[in-house]
NUGU-474801 format. One record per residue (C-alpha): residue number from 1; residue in three letters; z, x, y. Coordinates in steps of 0.02 Angstrom, whole numbers, plus 50000, padded with zeros to 5 digits. Layout:
BEGIN
<seq NUM type ALA up Z east X north Y> $
...
! end
This chain:
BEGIN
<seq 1 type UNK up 49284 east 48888 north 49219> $
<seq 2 type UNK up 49143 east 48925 north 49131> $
<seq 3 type UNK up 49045 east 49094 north 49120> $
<seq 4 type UNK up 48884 east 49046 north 49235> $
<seq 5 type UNK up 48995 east 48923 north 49363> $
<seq 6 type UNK up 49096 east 49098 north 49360> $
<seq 7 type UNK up 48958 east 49207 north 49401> $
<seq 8 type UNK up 48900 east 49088 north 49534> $
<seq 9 type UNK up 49043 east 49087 north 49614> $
<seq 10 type UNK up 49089 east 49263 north 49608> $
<seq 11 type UNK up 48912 east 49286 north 49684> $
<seq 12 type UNK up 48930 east 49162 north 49812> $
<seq 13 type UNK up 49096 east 49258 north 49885> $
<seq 14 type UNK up 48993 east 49400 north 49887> $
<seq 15 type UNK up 48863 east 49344 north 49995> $
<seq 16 type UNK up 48973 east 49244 north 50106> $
<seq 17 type UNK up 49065 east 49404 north 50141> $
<seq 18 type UNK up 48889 east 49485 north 50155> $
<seq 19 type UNK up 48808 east 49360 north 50281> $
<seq 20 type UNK up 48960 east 49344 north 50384> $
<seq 21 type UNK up 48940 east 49562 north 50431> $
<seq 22 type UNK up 48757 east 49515 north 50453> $
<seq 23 type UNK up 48769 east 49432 north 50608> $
<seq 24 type UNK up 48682 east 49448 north 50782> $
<seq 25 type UNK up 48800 east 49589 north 50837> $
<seq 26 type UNK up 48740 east 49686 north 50633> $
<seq 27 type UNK up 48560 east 49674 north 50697> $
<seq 28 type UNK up 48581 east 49757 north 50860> $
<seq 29 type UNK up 48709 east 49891 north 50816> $
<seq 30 type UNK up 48596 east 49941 north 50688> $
<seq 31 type UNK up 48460 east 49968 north 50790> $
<seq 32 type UNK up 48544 east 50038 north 50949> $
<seq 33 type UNK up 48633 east 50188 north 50809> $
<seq 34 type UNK up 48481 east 50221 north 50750> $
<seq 35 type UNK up 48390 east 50252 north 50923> $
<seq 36 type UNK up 48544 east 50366 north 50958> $
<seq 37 type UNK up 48563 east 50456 north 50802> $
<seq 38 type UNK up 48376 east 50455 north 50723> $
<seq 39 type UNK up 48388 east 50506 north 50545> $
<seq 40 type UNK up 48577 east 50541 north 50514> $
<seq 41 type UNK up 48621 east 50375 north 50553> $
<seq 42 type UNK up 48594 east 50354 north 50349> $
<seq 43 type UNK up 48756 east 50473 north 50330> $
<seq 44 type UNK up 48856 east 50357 north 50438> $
<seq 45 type UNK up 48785 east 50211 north 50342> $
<seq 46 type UNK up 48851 east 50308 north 50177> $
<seq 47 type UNK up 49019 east 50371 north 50249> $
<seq 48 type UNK up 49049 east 50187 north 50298> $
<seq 49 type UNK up 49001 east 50095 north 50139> $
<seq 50 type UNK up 49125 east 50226 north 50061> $
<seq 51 type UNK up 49257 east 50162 north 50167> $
<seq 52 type UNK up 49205 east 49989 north 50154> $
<seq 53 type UNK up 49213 east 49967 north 49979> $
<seq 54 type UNK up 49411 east 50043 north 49978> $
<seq 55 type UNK up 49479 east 49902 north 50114> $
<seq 56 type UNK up 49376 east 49777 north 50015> $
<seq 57 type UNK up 49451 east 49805 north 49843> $
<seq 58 type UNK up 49632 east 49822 north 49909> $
<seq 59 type UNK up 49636 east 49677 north 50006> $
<seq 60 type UNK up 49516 east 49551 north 49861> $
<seq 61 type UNK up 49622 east 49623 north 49712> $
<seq 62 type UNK up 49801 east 49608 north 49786> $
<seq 63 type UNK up 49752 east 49414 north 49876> $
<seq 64 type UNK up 49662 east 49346 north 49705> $
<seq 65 type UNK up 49809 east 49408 north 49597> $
<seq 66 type UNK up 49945 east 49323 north 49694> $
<seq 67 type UNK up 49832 east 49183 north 49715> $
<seq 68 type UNK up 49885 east 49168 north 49896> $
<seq 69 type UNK up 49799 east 49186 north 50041> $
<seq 70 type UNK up 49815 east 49320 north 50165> $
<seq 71 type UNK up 49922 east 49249 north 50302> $
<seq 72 type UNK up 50041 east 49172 north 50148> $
<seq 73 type UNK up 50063 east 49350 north 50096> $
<seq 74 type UNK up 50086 east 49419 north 50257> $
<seq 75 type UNK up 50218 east 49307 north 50300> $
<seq 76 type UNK up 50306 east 49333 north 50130> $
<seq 77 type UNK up 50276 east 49521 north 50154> $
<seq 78 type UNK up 50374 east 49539 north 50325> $
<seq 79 type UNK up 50432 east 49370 north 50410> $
<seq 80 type UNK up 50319 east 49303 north 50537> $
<seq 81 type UNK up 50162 east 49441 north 50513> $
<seq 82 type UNK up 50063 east 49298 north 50438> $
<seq 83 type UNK up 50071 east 49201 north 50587> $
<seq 84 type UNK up 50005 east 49333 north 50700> $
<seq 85 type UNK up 49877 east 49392 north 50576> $
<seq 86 type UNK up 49801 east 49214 north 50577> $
<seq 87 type UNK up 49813 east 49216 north 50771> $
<seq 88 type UNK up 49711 east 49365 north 50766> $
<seq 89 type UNK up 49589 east 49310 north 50666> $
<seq 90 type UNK up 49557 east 49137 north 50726> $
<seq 91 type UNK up 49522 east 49201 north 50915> $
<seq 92 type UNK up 49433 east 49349 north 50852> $
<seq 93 type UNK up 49317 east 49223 north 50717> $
<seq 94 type UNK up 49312 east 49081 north 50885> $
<seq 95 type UNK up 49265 east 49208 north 51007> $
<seq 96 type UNK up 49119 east 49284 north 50897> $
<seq 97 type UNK up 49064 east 49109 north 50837> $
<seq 98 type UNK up 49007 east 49086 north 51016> $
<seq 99 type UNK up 48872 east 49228 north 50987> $
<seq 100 type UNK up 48833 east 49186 north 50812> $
<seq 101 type UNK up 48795 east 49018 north 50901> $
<seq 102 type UNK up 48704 east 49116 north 51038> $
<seq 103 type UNK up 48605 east 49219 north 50915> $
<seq 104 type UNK up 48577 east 49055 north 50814> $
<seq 105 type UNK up 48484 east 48980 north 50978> $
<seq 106 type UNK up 48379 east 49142 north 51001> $
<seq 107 type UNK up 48298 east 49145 north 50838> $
<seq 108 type UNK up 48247 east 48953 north 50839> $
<seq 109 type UNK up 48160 east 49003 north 51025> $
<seq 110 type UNK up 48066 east 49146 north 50959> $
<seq 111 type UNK up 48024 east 49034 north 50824> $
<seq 112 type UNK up 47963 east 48874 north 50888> $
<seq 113 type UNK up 47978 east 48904 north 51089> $
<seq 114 type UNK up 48110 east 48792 north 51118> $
<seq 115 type UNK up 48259 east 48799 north 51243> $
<seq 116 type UNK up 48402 east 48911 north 51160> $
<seq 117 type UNK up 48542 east 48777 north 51196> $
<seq 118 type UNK up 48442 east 48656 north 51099> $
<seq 119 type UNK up 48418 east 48787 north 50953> $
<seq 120 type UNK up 48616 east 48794 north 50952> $
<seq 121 type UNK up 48653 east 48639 north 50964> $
<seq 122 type UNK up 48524 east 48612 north 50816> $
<seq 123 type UNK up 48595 east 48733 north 50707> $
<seq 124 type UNK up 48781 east 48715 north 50753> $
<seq 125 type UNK up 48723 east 48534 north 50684> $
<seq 126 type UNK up 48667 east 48601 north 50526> $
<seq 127 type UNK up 48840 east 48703 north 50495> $
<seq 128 type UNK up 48919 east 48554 north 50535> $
<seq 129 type UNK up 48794 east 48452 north 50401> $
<seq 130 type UNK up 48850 east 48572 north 50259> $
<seq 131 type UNK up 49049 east 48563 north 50289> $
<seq 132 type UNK up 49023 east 48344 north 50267> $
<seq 133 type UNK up 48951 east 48379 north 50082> $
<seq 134 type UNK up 49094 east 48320 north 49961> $
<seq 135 type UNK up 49088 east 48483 north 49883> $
<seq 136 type UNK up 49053 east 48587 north 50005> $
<seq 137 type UNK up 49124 east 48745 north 49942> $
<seq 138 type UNK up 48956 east 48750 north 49819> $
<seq 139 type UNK up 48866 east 48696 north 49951> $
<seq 140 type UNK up 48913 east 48837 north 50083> $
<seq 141 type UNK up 48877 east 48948 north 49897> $
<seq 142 type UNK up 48717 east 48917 north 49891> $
<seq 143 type UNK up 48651 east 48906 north 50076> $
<seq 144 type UNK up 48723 east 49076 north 50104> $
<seq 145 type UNK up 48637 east 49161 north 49953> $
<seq 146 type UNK up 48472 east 49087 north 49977> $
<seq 147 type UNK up 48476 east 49138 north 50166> $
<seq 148 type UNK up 48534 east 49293 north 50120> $
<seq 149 type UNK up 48416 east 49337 north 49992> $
<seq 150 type UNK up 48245 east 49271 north 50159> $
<seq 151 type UNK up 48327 east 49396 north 50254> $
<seq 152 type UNK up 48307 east 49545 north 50135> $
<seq 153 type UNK up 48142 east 49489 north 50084> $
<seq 154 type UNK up 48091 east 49500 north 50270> $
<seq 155 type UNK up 48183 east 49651 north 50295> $
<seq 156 type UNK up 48073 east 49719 north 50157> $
<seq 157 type UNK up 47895 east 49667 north 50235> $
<seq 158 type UNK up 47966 east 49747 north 50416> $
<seq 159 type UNK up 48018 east 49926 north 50310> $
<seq 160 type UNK up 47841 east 49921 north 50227> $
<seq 161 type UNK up 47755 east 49905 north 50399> $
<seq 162 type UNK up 47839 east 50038 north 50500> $
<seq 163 type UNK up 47833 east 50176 north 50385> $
<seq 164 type UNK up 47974 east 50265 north 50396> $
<seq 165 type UNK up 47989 east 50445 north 50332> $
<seq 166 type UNK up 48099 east 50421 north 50207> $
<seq 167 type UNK up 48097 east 50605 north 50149> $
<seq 168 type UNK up 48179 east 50641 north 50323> $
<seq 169 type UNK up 48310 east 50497 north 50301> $
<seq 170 type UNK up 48371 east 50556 north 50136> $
<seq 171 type UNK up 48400 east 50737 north 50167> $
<seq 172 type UNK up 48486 east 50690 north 50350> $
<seq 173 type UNK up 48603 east 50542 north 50233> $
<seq 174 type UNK up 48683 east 50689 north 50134> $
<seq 175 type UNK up 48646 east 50826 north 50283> $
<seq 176 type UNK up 48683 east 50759 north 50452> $
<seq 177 type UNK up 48632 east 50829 north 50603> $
<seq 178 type UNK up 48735 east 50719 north 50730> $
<seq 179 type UNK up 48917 east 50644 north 50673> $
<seq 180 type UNK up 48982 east 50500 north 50764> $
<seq 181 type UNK up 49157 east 50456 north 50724> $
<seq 182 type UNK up 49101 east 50298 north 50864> $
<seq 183 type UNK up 48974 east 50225 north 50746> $
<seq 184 type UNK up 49053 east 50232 north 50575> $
<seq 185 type UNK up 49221 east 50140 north 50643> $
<seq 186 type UNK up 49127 east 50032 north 50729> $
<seq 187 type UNK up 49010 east 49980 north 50553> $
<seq 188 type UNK up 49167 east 49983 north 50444> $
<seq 189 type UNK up 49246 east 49852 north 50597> $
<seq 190 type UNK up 49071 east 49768 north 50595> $
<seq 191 type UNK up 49065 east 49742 north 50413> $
<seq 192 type UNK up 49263 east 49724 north 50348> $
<seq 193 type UNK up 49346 east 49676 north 50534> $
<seq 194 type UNK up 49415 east 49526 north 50570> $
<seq 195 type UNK up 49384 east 49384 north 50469> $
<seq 196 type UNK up 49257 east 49448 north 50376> $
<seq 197 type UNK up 49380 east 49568 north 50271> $
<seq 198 type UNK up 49458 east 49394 north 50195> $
<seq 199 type UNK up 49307 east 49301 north 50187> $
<seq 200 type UNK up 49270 east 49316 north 49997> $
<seq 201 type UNK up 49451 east 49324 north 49945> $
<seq 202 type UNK up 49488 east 49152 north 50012> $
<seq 203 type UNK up 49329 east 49101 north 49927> $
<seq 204 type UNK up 49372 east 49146 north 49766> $
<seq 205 type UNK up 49551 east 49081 north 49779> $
<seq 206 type UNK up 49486 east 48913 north 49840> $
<seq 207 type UNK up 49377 east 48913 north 49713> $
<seq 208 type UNK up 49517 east 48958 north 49566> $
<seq 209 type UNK up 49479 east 49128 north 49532> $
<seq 210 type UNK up 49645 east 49206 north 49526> $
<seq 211 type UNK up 49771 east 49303 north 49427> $
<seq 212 type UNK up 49755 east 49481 north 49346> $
<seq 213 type UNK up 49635 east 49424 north 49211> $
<seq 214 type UNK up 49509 east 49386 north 49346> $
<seq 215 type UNK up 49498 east 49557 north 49430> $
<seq 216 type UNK up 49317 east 49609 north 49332> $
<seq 217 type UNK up 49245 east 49486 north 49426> $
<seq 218 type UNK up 49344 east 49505 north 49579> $
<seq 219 type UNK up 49287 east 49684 north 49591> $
<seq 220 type UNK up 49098 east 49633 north 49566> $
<seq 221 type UNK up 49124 east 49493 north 49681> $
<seq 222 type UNK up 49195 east 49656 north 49838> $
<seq 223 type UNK up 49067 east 49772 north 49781> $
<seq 224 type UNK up 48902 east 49683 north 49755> $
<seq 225 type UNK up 48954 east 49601 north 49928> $
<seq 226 type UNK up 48995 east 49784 north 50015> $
<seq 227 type UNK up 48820 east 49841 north 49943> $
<seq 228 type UNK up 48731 east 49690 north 50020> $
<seq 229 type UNK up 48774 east 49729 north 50171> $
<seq 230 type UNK up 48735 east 49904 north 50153> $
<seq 231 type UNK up 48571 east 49868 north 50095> $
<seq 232 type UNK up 48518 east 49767 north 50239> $
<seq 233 type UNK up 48592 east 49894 north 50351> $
<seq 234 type UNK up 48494 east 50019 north 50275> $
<seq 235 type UNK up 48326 east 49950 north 50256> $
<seq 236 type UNK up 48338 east 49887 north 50449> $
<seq 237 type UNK up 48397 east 50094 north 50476> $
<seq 238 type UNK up 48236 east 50132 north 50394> $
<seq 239 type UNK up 48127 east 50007 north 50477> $
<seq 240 type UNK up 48197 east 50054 north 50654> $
<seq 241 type UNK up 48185 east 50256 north 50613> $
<seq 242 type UNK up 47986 east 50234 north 50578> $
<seq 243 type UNK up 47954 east 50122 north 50726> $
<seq 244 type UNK up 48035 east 50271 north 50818> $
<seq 245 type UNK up 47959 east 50397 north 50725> $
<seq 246 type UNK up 47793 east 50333 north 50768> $
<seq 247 type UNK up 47828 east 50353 north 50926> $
<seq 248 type UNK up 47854 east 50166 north 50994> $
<seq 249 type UNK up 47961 east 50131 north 51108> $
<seq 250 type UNK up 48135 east 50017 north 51074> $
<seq 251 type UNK up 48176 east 49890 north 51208> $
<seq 252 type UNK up 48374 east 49881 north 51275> $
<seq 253 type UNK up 48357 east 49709 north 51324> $
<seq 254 type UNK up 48347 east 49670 north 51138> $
<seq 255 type UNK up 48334 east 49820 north 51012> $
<seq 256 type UNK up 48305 east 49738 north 50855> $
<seq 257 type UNK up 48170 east 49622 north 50925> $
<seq 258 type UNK up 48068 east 49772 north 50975> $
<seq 259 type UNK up 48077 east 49863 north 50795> $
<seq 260 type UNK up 48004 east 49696 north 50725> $
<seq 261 type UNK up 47882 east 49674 north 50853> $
<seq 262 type UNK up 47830 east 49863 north 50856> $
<seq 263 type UNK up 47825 east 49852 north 50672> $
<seq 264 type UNK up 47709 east 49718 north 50607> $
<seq 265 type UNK up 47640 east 49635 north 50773> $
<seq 266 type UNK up 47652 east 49457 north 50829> $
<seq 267 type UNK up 47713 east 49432 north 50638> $
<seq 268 type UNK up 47872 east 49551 north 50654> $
<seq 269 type UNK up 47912 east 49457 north 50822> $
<seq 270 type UNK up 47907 east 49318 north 50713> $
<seq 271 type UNK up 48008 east 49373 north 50558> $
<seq 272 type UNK up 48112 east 49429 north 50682> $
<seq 273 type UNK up 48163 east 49267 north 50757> $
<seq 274 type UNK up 48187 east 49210 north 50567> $
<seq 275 type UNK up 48309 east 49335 north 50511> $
<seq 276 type UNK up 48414 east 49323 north 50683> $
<seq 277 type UNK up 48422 east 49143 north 50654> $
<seq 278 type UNK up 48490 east 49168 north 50453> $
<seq 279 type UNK up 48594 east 49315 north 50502> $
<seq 280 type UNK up 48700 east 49194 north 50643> $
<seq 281 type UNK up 48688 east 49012 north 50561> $
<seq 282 type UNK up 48772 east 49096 north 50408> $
<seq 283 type UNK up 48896 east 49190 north 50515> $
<seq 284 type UNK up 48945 east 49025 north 50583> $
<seq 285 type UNK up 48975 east 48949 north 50434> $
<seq 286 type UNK up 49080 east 49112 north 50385> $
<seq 287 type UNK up 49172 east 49113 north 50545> $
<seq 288 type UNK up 49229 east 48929 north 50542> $
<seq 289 type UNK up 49259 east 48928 north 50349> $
<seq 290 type UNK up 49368 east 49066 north 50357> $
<seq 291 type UNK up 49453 east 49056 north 50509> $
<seq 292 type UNK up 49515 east 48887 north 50455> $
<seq 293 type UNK up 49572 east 48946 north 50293> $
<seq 294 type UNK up 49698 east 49046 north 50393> $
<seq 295 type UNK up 49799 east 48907 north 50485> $
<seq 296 type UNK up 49758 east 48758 north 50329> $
<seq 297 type UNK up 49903 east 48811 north 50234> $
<seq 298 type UNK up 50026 east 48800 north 50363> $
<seq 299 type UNK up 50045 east 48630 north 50370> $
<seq 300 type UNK up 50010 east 48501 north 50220> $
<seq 301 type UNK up 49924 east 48384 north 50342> $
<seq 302 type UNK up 49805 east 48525 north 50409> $
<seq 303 type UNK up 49768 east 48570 north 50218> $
<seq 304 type UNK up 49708 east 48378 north 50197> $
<seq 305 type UNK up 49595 east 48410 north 50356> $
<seq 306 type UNK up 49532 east 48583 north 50340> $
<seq 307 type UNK up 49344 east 48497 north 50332> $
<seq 308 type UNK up 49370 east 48427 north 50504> $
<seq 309 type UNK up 49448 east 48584 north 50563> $
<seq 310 type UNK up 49282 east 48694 north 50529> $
<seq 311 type UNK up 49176 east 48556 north 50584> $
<seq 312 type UNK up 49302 east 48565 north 50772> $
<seq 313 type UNK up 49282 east 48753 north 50739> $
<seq 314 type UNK up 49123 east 48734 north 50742> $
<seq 315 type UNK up 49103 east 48608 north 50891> $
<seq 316 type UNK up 49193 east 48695 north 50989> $
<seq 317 type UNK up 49114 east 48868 north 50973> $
<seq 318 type UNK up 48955 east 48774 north 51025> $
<seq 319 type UNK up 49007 east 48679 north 51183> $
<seq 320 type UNK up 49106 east 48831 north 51227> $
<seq 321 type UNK up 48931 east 48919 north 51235> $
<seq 322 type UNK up 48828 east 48771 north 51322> $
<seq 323 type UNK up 48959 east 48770 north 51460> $
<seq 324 type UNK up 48975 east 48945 north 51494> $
<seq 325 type UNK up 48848 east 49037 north 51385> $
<seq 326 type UNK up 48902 east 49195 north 51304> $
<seq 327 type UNK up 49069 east 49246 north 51377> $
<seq 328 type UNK up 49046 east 49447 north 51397> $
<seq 329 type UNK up 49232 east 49479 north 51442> $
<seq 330 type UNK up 49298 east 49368 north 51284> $
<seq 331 type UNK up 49201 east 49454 north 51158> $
<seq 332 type UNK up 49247 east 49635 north 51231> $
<seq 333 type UNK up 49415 east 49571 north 51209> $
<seq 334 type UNK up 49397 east 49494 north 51057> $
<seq 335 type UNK up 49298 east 49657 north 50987> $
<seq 336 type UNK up 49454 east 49756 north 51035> $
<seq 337 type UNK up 49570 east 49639 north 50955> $
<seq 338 type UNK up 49461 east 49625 north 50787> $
<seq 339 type UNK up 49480 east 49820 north 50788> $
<seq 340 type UNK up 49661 east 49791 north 50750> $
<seq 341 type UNK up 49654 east 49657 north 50626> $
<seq 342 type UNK up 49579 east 49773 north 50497> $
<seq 343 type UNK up 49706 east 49915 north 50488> $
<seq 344 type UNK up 49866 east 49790 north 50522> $
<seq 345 type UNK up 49787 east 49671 north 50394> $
<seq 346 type UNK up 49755 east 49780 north 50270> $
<seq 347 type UNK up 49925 east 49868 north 50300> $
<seq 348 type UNK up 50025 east 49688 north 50256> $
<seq 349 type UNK up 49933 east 49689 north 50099> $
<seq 350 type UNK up 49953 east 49850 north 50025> $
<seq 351 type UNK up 50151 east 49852 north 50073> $
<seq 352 type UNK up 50137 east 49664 north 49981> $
<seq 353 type UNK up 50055 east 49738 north 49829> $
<seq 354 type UNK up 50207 east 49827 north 49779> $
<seq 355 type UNK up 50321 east 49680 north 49789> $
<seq 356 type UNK up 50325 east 49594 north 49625> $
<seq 357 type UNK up 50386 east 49431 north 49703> $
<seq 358 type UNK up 50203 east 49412 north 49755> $
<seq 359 type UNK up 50104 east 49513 north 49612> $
<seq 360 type UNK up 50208 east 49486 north 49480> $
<seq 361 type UNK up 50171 east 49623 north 49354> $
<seq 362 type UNK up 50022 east 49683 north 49428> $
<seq 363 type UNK up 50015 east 49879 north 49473> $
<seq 364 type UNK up 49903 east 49905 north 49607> $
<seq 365 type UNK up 49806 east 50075 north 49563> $
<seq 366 type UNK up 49881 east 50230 north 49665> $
<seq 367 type UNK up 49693 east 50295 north 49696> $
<seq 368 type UNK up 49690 east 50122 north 49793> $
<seq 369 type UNK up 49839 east 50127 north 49903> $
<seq 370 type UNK up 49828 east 50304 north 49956> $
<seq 371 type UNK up 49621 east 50282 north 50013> $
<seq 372 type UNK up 49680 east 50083 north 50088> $
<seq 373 type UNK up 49790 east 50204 north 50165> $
<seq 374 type UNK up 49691 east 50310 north 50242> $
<seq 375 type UNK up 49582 east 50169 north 50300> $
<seq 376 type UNK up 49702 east 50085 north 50391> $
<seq 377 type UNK up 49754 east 50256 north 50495> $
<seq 378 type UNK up 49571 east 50310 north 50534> $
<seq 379 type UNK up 49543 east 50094 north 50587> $
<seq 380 type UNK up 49713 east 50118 north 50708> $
<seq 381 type UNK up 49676 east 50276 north 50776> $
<seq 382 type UNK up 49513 east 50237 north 50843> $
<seq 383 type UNK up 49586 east 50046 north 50904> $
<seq 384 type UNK up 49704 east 50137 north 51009> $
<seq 385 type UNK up 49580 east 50258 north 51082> $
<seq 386 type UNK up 49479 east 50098 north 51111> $
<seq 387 type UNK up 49603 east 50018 north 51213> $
<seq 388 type UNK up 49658 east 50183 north 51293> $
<seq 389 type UNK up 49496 east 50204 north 51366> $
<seq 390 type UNK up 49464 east 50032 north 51430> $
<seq 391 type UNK up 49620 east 50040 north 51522> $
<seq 392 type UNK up 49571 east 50209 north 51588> $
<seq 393 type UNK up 49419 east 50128 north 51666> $
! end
């Protein structure tokens, strides 16, 4: 492969991995943490990125240099845990593709007025569009990054207008007031939970960039997209802590709305309805993409078909959501259930990155497996407190 078709795809497994965190759910979190826990929200961001950045590298470098994907590794690993993984992650990525659809349909109706089924059904159309291309991989490359790249330009603007005291920000990033174990697990979930963890991997294996003499690039490919996604958290942290600062006032019916709005005016409201729209049509296409990738190589015939598949995926997600609209109970469930893919996902693949039936000669770095490690108990613990406490209720 040559050195620029490298970089561009390298950078294109970056952002897919980037603008499948950003989605509809990324927005509001973001906003809601920030109206909690004002300026040392930036510490949570940091402690999170931190943590981010370890699952990421664990689970890219192990899945590139076998060349397999994660439910082939899984299964390989200990008999059967790939087809449970996949489970996971295809109701988890269907259930959430409902509200990326959702979300999708919101931004085109603060946009242009009209009816938020028809927005979906619009821009399920359009995810559907870019799956027909013959080489759609490249396509999916570039329509991620350049949607990616409106959003932080945006995101920018909004920052600019509110004003935040950034003086304030830094000093409570490295010197928190408020700690919430709540909000980190939930943004490490948010941005390396459920399907979005393999996203990029399965990327760069589809796209031929495996084996240990790729893992430069591979680690480029997990950190520029980790830092993405940070960056976008952070600038809407910043844009949300001035709007609050100045003493505005952030709506519960839809946080992130308000911070635009508040922000720069009929504009932001605006802006607003153009970066919920990028954040959940590229979700979709990250949510279909990669929750196909998990059940493609189970069966030659499904391999053959895997464009249908995500276009089904897709189809489904959508009429799912004109039937019923946005099933509350389903998500909660499938929230609690992405909680768990994370630590038992990234579990399977450090135990698999010491079997040299699968890595070959490849030694994964110690400083790796014991912080993947202690990812995966801090993930569990807090999944099982989850569930504890909605059984409790």
């Amino acid at each position: 492969m040559k050195k620029s078709s490298l970089s561009s795809v390298i950078l294109g497994a970056a952002f897919l991995m980037a603008t499948s965190a950003i989605g509809p759910g990324f927005l509001t979190q973001t906003t809601v943490f920030t109206k909690q826990l004002l300026a040392s929200f930036g510490f949570v961001i940091l402690l999170s990125v931190i943590l981010d950045v370890f699952a990421q590298l664990n689970i890219w470098r192990v899945l590139t240099v076998s060349g397999k994907r994660a439910q082939d590794v899984a299964n390989e690993t200990i008999f059967g845990s790939g087809y449970v993984l996949a489970l996971l992650i295809v109701f988890g990525g269907l259930a959430f593709n409902i509200g990326n659809v959702a979300g999708a349909g919101l931004g085109l109706e603060v946009l242009f007025g009209i009816d938020i089924r028809i927005g979906a059904c619009l821009s399920a159309a359009l995810g559907i569009t870019l799956f027909l291309f013959k080489e759609f991989g490249k396509a999916m490359d570039w329509f991620v990054k350049i949607l990616g790249l409106v959003m932080l330009a945006l995101i920018v603007y909004v920052v600019f207008e509110s004003r935040p005291p950034l003086a304030e920000a830094a000093f409570r990033t490295v010197y928190p007031e408020t700690v919430s174990p709540l909000a980190i697990v939930t943004l490490v979930g948010g941005t390396v939970g459920g399907y979005i963890t393999f996203a990029g991997a399965h990327r760069l294996i589809d796209a031929g960039v495996t084996g240990a003499g790729s893992l430069r690039e591979v680690n480029r490919g997990a950190t520029t997209g980790i830092l993405l996604t940070a960056v976008i958290r952070l600038l809407l942290f910043l844009a949300s802590l001035g709007v609050i600062a100045l003493g505005m006032t952030v709506d519960d019916k839809n946080p992130p709305a308000s911070v635009f709005q508040n922000a720069a005016g009929a504009i932001g409201y605006k802006i607003f309805g153009v970066v919920m729209w990028a954040a959940a049509i590229t979700s979709v296409v990250g949510a279909a993409y990669t929750s196909v990738s998990f059940l493609k190589t189970f069966h030659a015939r499904l391999e053959r078909n895997d464009k249908w598949l995500t276009v089904a995926f897709i189809l489904f997600s959508s009429v799912v959501f004109l039937l019923v609209g946005q099933p509350v109970k389903v998500l909660i469930l499938a929230g609690t259930i992405n909680g768990f893919v994370l630590p038992v996902g990234l579990a399977l693949i450090l135990l698999a990155s010491r079997k040299t039936k699968i890595v070959g000669d490849y030694h994964h770095p110690l400083f790796l497996q014991i912080t993947g490690w202690l990812v995966v108990l801090v993930m569990l613990v807090f999944s099982v407190q989850t569930v504890a406490s909605n059984l409790l209720k």
